[in-house]
N, C-alpha and C positions, 0 to 999 in steps of 0.2 A: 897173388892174393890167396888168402890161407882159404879155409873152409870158413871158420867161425865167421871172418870178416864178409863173405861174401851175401851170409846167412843174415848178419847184422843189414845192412845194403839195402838185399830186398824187404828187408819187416818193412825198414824206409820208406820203402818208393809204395809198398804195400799200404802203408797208415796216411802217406800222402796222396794215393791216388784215393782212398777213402775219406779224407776230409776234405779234399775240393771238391768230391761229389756230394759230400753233406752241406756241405755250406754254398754251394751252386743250385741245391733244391730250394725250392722257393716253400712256404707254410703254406699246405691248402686253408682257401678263405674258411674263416672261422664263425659260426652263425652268433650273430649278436642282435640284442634291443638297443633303439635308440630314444632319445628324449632329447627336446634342445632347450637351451640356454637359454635365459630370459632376464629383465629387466623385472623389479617387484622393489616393493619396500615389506623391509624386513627390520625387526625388533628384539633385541634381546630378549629374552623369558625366561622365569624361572617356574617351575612345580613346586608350590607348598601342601601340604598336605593338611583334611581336614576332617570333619566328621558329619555324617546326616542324622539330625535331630531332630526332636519334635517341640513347636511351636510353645505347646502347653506340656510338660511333664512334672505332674505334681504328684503329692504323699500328702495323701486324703486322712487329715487328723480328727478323731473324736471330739467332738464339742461336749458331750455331759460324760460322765464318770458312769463306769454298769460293765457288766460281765457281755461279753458280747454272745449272741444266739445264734447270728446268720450273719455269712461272710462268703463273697461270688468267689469263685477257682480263678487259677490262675491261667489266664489266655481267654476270659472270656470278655467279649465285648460288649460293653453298656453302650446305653442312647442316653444322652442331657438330663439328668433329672429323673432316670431311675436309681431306685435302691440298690446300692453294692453292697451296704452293712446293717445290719440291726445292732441294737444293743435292751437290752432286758428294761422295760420301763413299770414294772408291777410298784416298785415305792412310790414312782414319779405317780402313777395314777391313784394311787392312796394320798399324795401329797396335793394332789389336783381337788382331789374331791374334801379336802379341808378347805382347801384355801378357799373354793366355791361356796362353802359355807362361811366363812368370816366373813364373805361378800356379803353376803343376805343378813348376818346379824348387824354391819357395819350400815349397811343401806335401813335397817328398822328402827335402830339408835338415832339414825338421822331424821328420819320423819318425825319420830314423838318429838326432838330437841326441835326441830321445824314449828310445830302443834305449838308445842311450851314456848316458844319464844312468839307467837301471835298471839297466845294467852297472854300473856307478861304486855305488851303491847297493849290490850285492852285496858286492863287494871291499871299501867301507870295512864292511860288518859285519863279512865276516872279517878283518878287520884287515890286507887285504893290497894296500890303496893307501890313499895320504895323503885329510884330507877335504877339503883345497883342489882335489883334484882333480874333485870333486864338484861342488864351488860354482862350479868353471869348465864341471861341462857344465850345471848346471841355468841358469849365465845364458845359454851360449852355445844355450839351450835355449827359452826365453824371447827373445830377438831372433829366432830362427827364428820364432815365434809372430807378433813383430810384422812382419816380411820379408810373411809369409802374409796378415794383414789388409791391409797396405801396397798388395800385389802386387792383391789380390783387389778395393781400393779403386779402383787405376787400370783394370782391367778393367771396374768398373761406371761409368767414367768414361767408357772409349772407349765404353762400349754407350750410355750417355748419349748421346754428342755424336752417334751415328751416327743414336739418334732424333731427334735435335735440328734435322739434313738434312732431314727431312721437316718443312715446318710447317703445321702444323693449325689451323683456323679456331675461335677460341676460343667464336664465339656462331655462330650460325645470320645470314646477311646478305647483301651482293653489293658485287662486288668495284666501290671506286668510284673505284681510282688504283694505277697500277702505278705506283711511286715509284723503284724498282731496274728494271735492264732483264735481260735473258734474256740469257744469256753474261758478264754481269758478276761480277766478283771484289768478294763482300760481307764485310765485317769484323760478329763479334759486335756485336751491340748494332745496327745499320744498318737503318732501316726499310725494306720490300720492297714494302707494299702495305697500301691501307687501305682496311680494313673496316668496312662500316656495317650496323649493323643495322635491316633496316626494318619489323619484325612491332611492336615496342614503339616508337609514335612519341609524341613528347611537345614542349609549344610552352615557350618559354622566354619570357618578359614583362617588362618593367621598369617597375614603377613610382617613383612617388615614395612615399617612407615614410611623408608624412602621410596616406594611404592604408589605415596598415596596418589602424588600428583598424576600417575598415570591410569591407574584407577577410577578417581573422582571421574571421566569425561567417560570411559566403557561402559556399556549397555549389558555384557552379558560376559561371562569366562568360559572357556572351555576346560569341562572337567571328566575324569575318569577313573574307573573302580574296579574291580574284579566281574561285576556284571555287566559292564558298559562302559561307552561315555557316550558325548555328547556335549551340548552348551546351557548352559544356568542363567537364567536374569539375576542380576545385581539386586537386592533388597533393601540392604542398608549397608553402610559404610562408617563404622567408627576411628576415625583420626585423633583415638587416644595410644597411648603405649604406655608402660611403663619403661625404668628407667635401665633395666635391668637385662628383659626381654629384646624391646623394641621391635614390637610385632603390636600390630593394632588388629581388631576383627575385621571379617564378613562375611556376612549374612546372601544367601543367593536363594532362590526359590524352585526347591525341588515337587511343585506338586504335578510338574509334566516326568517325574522318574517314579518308577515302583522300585525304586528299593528302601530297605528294612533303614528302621531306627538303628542306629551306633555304627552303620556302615563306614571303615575310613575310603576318602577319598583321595583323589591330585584333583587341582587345578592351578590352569597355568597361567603366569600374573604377567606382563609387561615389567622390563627392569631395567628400561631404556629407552630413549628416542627411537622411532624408525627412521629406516634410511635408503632413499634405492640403492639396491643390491647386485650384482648376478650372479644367479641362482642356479643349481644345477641339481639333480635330484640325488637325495644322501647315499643312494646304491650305486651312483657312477661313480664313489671314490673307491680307489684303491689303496690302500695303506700298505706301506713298505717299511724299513727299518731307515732308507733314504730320507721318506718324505711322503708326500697326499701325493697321487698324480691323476688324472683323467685320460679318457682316448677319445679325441676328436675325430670325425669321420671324417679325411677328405675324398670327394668324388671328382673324376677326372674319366675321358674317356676309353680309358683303361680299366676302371669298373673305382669301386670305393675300398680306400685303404684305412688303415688305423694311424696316428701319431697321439704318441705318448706326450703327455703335457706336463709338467711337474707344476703345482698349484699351493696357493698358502689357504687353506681352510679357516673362513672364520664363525657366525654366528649361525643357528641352524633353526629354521622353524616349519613345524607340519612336512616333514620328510624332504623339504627342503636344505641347503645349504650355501655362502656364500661363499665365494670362492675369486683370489686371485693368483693369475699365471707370473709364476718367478721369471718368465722369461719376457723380454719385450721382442725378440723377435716370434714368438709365439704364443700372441695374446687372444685366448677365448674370449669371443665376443658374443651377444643376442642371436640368436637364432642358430647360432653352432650349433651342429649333431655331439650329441655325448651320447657314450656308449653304458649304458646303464645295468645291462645284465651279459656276462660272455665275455667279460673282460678281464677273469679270474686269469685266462693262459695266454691272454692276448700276445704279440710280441710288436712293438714299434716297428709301423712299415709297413704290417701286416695285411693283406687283402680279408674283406670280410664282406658277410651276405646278409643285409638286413633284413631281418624279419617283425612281420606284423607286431605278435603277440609271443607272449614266455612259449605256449603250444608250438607253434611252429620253429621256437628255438631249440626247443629237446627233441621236437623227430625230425629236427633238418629242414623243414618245409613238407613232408610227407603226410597226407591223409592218415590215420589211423585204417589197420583193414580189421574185417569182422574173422579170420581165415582161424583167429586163434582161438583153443577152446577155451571154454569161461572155465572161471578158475574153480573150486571148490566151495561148496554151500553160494553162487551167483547163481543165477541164472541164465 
């Protein structure tokens, strides 16, 4: 036997006495969390998304025509029925104090045509005036009448318009757009400023209509935002759509959230029947290019092992998922241990050491000691 060959030989016996000793070492047990397997009823869902608005958001328009004088800034907050706007009323009160006098000339026309028509009255009993002359004071007597309501109408006109100069905040809110500017000449009807109210907030949602039927019987959705979530009461529900969208609204009641007007939101709708399920939590799958698979714990008294499960993943809700095993000789049942965190290097077969809490899975089971010094700017 040459050299080269004998050289070839021992690599041989060299790489095989090294992989029986590898593959003869057993994995030291690997620390993992466990969770188990449960029975529940579970529901398809979907996230639509929505927006939180206000109740009342109006654009506060001029009722009389006038150069406006005084106008609130922007962000400031009114109560019911105070002034956010003026508008210049110097003609309305020259307009006021005419009409105030046609009242009084109107009401003094009336009296004498009063007088003159019980004159006229005497005279025709004694027979010493015609009775057409009568019927000319009694009508000219009766247009005085109407002169008087006429006159009295346009005075509670100018008093009108003069209230009209001042406009009043119809809800309690804050001022969130001066749309007119201070010194401008506004026409009736001309929006000045828009008011929002922000004590009653409420989120507007769009779903799709085949929705409704699971909707109409829920109490409350669960919804979520960049500052939160949480759960919303249902307020109203409209089961219209058009034909286009097919999304109908609703309405939920945000006055247990502080968040802002125009905030968008999620909330997640039912888009199915529920059904019992078994569930396992979304962190015990593992995703491969194979397939989903889980680690079931089993214990024996040779301590507790890992077996790998291969599982069909179906509908998933609140960090939950359902889950069925491909295999019928190894079917995850209720109360099975699954391996939820520490399963990333797991290997099938595996011995493993459960631990309480995620803490006890990063130091092994080990107290934290004090021996280390504190880092820089701690204490």
């Amino acid at each position: 036997m040459n050299l080269n060959k004998k050289i070839k030989l021992l690599s041989l016996i060299a790489i095989t006495l090294v992989s029986s000793s590898v593959f003869s070492r057993e994995f030291p047990p690997a620390n993992v969390n466990v969770a188990s397997a449960k029975i529940t009823d579970l529901a398809p869902v979907i996230w639509v998304s929505g927006t939180v608005v206000s109740r009342n958001d109006s654009k506060i328009a001029a009722e009389i025509s006038g150069r406006l004088i005084s106008l609130s800034a922007i962000g400031t907050r009114v109560e019911r029925g105070e002034v956010i706007a003026r508008i210049d009323d110097k003609q309305l009160q020259i307009q006021q104090r005419e009409e105030q006098a046609n009242v009084l000339n109107s009401k003094a026309s009336l009296r004498f045509l009063e007088a003159e028509v019980t004159r006229k009255k005497r005279l025709v009993k004694k027979k010493l005036s015609p009775v057409s002359e009568l019927d000319k004071a009694v009508s000219e007597r009766d247009i005085a009448k109407g002169d008087v309501i006429a006159s009295q109408a346009r005075l509670d006109q100018a008093v009108q318009d003069i209230a009209y100069t001042q406009l009043k905040a119809p809800f309690s809110g804050i001022i969130a757009q001066r749309i007119a500017s201070l010194g401008e000449y506004v026409n009736n009807g001309t929006a000045i400023v828009r008011l929002v109210e922000t004590a009653n907030r409420e989120a507007t949602i769009f779903a799709p209509i085949v929705t409704y039927k699971f909707l109409k019987d829920a109490k409350q959705l669960a919804i979520e935002s960049p500052l939160g979530h949480g759960e919303a009461t249902i307020k109203a529900l409209v089961p219209v759509a058009n034909s286009r969208s097919h999304l109908m609204e609703v309405r939920l009641d945000m006055s247990t959230f502080d968040w802002p007007i125009g905030l968008n939101i999620k909330a997640k709708i039912a888009n199915g029947p529920s059904e019992l399920s078994l569930v396992v939590p979304r962190d015990s799958l593992v995703l491969r290019r194979d397939g989903a698979s889980v680690f079931r714990i089993n214990k024996s008294d040779k301590g507790a092992k890992a077996e790998k499960v291969a599982v069909t993943v179906g509908i998933g809700m609140e960090g939950l998922v359902a889950i069925t095993s491909n295999s019928v000789d190894s079917q995850i049942e209720a109360g099975d241990l699954i391996v939820i965190r520490g399963a990333e290097r797991l290997q099938d077969g595996q011995s493993v050491a459960i631990k309480d809490n995620n803490h006890e899975l990063v130091l092994g089971g080990k107290e934290p000691t004090d021996d280390k010094p504190a880092s820089k700017g701690q204490p």
